[in-house]
N, C-alpha and C positions, 0 to 999 in steps of 0.2 A: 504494500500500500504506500502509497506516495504520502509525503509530510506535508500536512495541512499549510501554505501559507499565500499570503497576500500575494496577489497578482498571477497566482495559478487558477486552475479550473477550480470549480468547488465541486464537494463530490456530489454525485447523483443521489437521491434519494427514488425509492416507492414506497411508500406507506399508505396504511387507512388514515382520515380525516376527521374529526367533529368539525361540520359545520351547522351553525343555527341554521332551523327550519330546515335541512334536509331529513328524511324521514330513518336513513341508515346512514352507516360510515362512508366515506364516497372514498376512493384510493387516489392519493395524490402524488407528483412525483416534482423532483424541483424542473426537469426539462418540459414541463405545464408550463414554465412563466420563459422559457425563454423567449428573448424579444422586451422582457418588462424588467424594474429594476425587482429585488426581492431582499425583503429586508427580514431573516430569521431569526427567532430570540429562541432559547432554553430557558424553563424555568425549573425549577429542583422536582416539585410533586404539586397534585390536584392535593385539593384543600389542608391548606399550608396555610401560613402568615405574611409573608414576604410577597409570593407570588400573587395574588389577588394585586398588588397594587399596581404591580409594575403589567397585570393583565389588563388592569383597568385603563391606567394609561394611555398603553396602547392605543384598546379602543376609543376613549378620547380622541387620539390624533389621529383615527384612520384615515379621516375624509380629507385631512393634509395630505400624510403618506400617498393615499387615493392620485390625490391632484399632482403629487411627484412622481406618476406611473409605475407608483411602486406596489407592491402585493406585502402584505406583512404572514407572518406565518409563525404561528405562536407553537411548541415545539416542548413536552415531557415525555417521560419512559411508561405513564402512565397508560392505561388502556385506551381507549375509542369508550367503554361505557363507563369507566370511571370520567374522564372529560363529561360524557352527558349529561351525567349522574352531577357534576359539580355544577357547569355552567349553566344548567337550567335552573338550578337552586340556590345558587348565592347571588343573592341582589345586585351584588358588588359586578358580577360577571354578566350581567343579563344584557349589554350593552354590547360585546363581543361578537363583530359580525369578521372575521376572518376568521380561515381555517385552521385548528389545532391539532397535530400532529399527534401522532398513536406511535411510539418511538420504542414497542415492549420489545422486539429484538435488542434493542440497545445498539443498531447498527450505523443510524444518526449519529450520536451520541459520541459514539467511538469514533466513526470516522473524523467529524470534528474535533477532537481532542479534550473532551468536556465529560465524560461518561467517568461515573465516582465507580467504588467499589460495591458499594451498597445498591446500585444498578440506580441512581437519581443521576441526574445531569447539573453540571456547576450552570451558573446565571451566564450563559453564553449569547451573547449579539453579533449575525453575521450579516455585511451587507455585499449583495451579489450584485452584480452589472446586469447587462441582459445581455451577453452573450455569455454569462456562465462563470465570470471569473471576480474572485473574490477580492472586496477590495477594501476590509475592513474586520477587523476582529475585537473582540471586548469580552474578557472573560472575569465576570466577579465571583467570589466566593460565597457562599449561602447564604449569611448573614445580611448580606447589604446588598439592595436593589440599585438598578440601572436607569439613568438619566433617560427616558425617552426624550424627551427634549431635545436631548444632546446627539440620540438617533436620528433623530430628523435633520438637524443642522448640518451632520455628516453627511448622512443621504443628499438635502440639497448642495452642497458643495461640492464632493462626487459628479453632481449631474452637470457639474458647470462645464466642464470639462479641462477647466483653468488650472493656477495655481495659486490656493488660497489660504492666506496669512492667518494667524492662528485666532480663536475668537469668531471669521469670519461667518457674516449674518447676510443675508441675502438682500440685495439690495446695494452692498459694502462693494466698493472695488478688491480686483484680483490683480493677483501681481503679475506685470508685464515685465519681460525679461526684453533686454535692451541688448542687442549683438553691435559693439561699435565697430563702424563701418570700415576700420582697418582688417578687422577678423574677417568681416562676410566677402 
């Protein structure tokens, strides 16, 4: 297996899905979204403390994510009816209209570099291009949740296709590199 890193391909996935209002698991794979940007998070387990918030979030910003032709894909080892079984009954979740990964092989997981011993996954955010290559990695530990904010700022920066100074907020100028005219 090839070493997970930036500016390589990301690995392929197939999995089952929890999507609201689909009546069964639907099977998803990451080469569905080629062509689109895809933004994936790990979160440790279904009903937990931590993960509700950062699920919440999410769903908050989708319809930004949305409008940056991005797909977001929320991602645990947990089952396809543990997922049902949560998001249809924590209040906190009922707002969660993207797809959540059914990762019981633990073969996500692993390939990413984020799969614990205990068969959970560390708080992993990956953002993919749309031709497949990865161009962003953020791995937190259990305890402490992930900026989505700070997911999205990335993601639009990524899309600019520039190069952009640290902070950078959309809207912000990027840095133009100046060839002086002895060199070119």
């Amino acid at each position: 297996m090839q070493q997970l890193q930036v500016g390589k391909q990301a690995p392929d996935f197939k999995v089952d899905a929890y999507i609201r209002g689909e009546p069964e698991a639907r099977e998803v794979s990451l080469s569905d979204y080629r062509g689109k940007w895809v933004v994936l998070f790990f979160y440790p387990r279904d009903f937990t403390f931590v993960c509700p918030t950062e699920i919440e979030e999410f769903a908050e910003l989708h319809e930004e994510f949305l409008a940056e032709q991005a797909v977001v894909l929320g991602a645990s080892t947990d089952s396809y009816f543990s997922h049902k079984a949560w998001f249809e009954t924590d209040e906190r979740l009922l707002g969660v209209n993207y797809p959540v990964l059914a990762d019981t092989a633990h073969k996500i997981a692993r390939d990413y570099g984020i799969l614990l011993e205990d068969g959970s996954a560390l708080r992993g955010t990956f953002i993919i291009d749309p031709e497949g290559v990865l161009r962003h990695i953020q791995v937190n530990d259990l305890d402490v949740g992930r900026n989505t904010s700070e997911t999205l700022r990335l993601l639009r920066a990524f899309r600019t296709g520039e190069l952009c100074p640290s902070s950078w907020n959309p809207g912000e100028e990027t840095i133009e590199v100046k060839v002086p005219a002895e060199v070119a």
